[in-house]
N, CA, C and O atoms as a GROMACS GRO file, in nm:
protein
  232
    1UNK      N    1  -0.768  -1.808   1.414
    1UNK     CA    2  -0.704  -1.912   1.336
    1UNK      C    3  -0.556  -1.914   1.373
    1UNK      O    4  -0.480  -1.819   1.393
    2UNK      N    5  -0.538  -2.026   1.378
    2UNK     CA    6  -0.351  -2.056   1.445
    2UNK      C    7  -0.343  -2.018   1.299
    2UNK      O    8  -0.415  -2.035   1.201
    3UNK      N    9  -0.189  -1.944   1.332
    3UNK     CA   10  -0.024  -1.960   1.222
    3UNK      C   11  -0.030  -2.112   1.170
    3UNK      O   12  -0.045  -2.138   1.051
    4UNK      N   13  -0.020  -2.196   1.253
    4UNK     CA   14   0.013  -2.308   1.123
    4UNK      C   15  -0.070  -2.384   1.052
    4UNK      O   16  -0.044  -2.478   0.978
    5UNK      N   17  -0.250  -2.298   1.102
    5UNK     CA   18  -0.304  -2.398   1.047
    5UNK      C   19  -0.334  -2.326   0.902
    5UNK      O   20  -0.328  -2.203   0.897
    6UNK      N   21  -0.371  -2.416   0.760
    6UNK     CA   22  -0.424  -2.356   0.633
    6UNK      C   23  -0.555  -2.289   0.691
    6UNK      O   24  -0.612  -2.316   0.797
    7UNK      N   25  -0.586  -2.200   0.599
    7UNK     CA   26  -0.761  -2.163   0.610
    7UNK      C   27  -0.842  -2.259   0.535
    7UNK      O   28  -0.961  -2.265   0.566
    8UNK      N   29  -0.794  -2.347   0.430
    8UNK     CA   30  -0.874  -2.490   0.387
    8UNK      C   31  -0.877  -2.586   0.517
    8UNK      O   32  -0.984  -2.646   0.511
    9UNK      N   33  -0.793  -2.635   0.653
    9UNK     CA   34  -0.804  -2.724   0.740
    9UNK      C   35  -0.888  -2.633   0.855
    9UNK      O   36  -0.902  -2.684   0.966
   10UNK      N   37  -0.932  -2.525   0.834
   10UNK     CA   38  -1.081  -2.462   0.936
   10UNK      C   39  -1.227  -2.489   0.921
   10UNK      O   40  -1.288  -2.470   0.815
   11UNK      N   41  -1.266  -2.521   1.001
   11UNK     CA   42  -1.397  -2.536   0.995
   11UNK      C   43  -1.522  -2.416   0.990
   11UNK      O   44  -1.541  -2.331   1.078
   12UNK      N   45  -1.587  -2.430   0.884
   12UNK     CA   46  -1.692  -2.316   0.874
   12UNK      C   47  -1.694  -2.234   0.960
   12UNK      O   48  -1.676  -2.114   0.940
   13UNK      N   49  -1.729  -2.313   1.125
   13UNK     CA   50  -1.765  -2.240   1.236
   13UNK      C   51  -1.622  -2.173   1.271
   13UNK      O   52  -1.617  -2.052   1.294
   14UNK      N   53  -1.536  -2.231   1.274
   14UNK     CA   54  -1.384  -2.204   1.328
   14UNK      C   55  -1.401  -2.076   1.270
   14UNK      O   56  -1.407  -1.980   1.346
   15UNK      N   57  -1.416  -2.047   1.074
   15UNK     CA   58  -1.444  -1.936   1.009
   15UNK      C   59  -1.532  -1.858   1.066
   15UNK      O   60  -1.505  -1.739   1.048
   16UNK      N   61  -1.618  -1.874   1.122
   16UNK     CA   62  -1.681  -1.833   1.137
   16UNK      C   63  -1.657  -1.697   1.248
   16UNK      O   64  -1.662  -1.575   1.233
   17UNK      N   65  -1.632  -1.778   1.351
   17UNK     CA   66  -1.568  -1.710   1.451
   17UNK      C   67  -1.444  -1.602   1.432
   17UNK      O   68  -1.442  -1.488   1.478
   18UNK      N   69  -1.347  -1.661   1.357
   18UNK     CA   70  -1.277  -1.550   1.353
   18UNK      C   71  -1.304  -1.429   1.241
   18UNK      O   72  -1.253  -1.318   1.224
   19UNK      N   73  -1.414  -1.509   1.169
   19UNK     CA   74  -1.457  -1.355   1.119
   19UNK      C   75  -1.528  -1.235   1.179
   19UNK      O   76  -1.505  -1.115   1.163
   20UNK      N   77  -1.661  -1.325   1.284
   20UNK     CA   78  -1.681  -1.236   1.390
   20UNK      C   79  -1.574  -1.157   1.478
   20UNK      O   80  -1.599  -1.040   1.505
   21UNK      N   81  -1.489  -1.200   1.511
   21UNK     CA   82  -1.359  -1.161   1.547
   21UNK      C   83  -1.296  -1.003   1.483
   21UNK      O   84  -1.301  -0.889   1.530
   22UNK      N   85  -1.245  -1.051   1.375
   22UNK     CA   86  -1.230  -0.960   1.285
   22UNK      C   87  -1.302  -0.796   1.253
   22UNK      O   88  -1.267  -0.678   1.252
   23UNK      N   89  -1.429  -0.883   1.229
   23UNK     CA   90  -1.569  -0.770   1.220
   23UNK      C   91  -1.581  -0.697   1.354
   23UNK      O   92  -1.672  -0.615   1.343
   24UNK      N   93  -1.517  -0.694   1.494
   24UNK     CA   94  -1.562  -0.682   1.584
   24UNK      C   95  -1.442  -0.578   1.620
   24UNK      O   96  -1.442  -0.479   1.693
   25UNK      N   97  -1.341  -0.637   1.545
   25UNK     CA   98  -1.192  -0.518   1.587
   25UNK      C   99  -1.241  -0.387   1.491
   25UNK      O  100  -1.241  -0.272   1.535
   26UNK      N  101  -1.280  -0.416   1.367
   26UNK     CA  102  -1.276  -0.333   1.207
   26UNK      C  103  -1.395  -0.251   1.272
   26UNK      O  104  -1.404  -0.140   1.222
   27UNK      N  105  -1.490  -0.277   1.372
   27UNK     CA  106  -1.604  -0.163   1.453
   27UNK      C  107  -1.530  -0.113   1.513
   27UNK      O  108  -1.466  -0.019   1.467
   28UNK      N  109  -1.512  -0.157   1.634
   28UNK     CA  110  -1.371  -0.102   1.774
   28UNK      C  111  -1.290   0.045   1.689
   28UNK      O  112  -1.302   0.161   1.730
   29UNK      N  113  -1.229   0.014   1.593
   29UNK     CA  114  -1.145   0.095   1.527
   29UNK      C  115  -1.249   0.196   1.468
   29UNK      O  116  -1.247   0.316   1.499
   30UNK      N  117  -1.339   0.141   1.381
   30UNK     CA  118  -1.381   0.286   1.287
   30UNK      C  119  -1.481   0.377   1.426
   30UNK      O  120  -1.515   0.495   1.414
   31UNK      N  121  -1.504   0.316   1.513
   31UNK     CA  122  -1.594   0.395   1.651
   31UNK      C  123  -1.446   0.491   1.670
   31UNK      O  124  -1.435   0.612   1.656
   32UNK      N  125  -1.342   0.394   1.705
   32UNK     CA  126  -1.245   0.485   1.744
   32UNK      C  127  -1.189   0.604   1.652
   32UNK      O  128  -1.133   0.702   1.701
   33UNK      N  129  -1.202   0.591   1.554
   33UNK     CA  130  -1.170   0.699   1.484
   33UNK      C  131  -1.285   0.838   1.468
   33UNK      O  132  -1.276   0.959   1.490
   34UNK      N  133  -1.383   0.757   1.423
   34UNK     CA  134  -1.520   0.842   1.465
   34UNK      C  135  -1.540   0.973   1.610
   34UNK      O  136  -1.580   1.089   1.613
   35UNK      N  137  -1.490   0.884   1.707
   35UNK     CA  138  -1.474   1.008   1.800
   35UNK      C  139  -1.330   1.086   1.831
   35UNK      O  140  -1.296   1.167   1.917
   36UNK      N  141  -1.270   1.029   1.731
   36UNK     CA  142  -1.125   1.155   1.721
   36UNK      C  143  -1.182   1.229   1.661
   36UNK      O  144  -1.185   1.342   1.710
   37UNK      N  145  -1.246   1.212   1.544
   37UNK     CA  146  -1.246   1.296   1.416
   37UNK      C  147  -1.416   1.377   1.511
   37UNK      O  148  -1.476   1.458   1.441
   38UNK      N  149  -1.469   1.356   1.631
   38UNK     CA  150  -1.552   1.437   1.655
   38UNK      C  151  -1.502   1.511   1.751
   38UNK      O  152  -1.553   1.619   1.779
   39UNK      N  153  -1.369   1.449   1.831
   39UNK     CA  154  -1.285   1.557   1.910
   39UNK      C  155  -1.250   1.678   1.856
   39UNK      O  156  -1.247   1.789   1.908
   40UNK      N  157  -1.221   1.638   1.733
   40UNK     CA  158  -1.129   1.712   1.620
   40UNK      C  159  -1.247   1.818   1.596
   40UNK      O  160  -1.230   1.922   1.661
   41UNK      N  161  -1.330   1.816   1.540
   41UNK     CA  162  -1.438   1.911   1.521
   41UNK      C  163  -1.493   1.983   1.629
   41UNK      O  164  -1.530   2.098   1.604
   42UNK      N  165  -1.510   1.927   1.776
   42UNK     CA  166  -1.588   1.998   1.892
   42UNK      C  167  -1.488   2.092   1.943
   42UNK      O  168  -1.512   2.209   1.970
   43UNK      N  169  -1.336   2.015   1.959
   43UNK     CA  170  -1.300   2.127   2.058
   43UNK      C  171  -1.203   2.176   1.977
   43UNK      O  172  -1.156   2.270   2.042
   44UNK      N  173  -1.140   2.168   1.867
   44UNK     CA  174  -1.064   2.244   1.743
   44UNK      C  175  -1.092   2.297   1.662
   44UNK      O  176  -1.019   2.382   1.611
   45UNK      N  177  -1.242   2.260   1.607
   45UNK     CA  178  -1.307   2.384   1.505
   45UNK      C  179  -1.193   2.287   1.384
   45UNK      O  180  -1.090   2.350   1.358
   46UNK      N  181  -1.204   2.157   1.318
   46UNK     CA  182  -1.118   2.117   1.192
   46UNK      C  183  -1.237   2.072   1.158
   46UNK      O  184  -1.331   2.015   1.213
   47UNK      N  185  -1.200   2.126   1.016
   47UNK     CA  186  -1.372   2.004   0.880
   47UNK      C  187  -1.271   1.950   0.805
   47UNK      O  188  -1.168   1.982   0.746
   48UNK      N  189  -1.392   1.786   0.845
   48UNK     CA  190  -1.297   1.740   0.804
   48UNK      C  191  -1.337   1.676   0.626
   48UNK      O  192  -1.364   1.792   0.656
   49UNK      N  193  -1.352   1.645   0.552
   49UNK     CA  194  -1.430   1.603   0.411
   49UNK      C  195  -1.395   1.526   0.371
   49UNK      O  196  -1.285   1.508   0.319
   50UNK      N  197  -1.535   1.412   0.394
   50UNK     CA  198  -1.498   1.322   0.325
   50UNK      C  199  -1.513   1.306   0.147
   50UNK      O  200  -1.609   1.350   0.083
   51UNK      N  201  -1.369   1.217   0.076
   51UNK     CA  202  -1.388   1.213  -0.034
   51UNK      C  203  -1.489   1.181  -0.122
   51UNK      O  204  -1.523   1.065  -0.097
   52UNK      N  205  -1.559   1.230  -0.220
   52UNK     CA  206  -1.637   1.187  -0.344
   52UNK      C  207  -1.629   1.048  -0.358
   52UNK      O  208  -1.520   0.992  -0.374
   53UNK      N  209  -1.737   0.987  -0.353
   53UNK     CA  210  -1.729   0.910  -0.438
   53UNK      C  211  -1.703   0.854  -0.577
   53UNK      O  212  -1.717   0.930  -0.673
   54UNK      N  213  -1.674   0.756  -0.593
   54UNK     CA  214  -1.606   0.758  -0.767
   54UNK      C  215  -1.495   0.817  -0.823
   54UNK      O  216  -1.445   0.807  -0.935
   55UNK      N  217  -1.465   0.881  -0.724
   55UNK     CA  218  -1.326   0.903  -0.795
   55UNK      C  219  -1.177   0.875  -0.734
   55UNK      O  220  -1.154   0.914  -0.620
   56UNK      N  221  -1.112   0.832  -0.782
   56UNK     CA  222  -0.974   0.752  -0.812
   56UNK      C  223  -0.885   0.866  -0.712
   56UNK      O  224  -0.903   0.988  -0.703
   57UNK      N  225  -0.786   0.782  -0.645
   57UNK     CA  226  -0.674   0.843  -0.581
   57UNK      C  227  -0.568   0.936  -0.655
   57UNK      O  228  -0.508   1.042  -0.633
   58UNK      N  229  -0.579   0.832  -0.764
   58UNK     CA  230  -0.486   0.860  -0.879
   58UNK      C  231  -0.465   0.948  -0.948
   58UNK      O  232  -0.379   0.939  -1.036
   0.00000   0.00000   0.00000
């Protein structure tokens, strides 16, 4: 989606696309993190844990 255009003057498909778009970087990244965090474990010996569910940062 261009800078000047609204997201009301896109077309479904236009949406469409750059959500595939989107969805396609937000994989790229969590793969990429996925094999740090298995670097991190194979050749450093770090655990790493993930948080509980349900409960608050806060």
């Amino acid at each position: 989606m261009a800078i000047d255009q609204k997201p009301s003057e896109t077309s479904p498909v236009q949406q469409i696309k750059a959500l595939q778009v989107q969805l396609k970087q937000a994989q790229d990244t969590a793969q990429l993190f996925e094999a740090v965090i298995d670097v991190l474990r194979k050749d450093y010996g770090v655990r790493i844990a993930k948080k509980p569910l349900g409960k608050s940062s806060n």
